[in-house]
N, C-alpha and C positions, 0 to 999 in steps of 0.2 A: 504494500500500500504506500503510494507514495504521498508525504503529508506538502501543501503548500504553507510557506511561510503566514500567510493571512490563517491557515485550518490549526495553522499550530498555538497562533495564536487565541485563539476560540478556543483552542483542548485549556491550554493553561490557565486562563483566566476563566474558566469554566472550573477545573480542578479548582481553584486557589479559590473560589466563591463557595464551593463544594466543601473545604475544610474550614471556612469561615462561621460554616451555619453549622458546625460540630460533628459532619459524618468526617468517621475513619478514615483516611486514604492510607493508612501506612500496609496493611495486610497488601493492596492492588498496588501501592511504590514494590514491595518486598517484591511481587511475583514477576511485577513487570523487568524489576533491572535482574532477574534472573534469567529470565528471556533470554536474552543476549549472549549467555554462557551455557547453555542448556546442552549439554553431551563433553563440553573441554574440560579439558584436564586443567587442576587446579594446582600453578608450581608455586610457592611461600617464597619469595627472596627479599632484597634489598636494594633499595641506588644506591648504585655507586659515586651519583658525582661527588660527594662532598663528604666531609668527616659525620654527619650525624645519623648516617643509616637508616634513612626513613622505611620503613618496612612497604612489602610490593609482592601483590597478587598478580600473579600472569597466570591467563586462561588461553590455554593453545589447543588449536583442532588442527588436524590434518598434516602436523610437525609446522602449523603457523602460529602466529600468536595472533591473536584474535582480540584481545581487550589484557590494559594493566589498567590497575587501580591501586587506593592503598591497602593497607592489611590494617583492620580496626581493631585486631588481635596485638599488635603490635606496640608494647610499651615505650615505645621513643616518639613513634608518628601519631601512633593510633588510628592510622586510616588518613592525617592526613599529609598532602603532597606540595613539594613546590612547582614551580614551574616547570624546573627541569625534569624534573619525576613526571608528572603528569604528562608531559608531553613526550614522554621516553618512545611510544609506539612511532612517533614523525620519524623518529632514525631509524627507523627499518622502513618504512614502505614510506615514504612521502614521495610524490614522483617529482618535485622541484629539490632533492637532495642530489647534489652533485657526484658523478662518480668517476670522474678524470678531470683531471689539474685543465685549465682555463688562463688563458696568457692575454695580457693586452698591453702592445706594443707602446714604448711614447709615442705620444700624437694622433694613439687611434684612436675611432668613438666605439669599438666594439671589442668585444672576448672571444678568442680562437681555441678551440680547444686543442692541447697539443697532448704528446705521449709523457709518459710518466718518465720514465730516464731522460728526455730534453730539460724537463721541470726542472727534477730534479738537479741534473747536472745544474742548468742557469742556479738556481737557489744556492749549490757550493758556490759556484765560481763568483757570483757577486758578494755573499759573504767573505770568501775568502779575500777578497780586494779591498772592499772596504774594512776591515780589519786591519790587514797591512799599513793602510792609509791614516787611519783613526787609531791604532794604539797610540797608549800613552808611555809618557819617560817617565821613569823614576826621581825624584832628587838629585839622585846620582848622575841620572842620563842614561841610565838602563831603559832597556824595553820591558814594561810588565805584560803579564795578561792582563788586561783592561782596554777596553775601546767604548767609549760614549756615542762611536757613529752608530749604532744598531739599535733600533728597538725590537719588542718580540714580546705580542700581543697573545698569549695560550688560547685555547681552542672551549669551548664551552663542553663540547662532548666528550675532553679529559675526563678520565674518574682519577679517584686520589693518588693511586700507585703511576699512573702514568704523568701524571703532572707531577709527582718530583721528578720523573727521570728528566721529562722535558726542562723541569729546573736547572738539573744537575747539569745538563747539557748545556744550557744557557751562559750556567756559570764556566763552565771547561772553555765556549768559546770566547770568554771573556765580554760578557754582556752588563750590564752594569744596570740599565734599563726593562725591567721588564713586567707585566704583568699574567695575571693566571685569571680565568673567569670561573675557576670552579668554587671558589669560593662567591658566595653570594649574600 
């Protein structure tokens, strides 16, 4: 059944007028978001992105995942999610999530999609240059590891174990500047 935005709004304001004058909705809330899981398997986990472990039902049919939500069994969350939790299903199937590196030259008004070893390669060989260029002297007039030319903005999809590596990394290439969005 397909609902139109105008039918939906007549169901809910219909429901919310329905629990105003004091019948139950909660038994028909219960059945209805069962609905949607009706035969999947039910896995208990956690998000990852961030130190507090919000707890995370995954319901999967067919070896797909079908619906997360939070786990209200869960002493830390109790069922509920941040952003990044809730919207954990958009990283696996969103069809606007990128799956090969995208280049755009100076002076173009567009994005080329190129292979992953060209990316990659560009990505060393411009750091490695600006680094060369951007270290700093020591007092002394040594070369340290440090170079202020770089920044290095983390990835929101990090979970905790991979954003210190990407830290550790950061620090090895002598970065000075940097931020992580897994903290929130």
């Amino acid at each position: 059944m397909k609902v139109s935005r105008r039918n939906f709004l007549k169901l809910s304001g219909s429901a919310f007028m329905l629990s105003m004058l004091g019948i139950d909705l909660d038994s028909i809330m219960a059945y209805a978001q069962g609905l949607r899981t009706v035969g999947a398997k039910e896995i208990i986990s956690h998000c990852r992105y961030c130190s507090v472990g919000c707890g995370l039902i995954a319901h999967t049919s067919k070896g797909k995942v079908i619906n997360i939500e939070g786990d209200p069994e869960n002493p830390i969350s109790r069922g509920a999610l941040c952003a990044k939790g809730a919207g954990l299903i958009q990283l696996l199937y969103n069809p606007l999530r990128l799956t090969k590196p995208k280049y755009r030259a100076p002076g173009a008004t567009g994005w080329k999609e190129v292979e992953w070893d060209w990316a990659l390669d560009e990505i060393a060989r411009r750091i490695k240059t600006t680094r060369d260029r951007t270290f700093k002297l020591s007092s002394k007039g040594f070369i340290v590891n440090r170079t202020d030319g770089i920044f290095c903005n983390g990835s929101l999809t990090l979970g905790n174990e991979e954003t210190i590596m990407h830290l550790k990394l950061m620090y090895a290439l002598g970065l000075v500047y940097f931020d992580d969005k897994s903290r929130m």
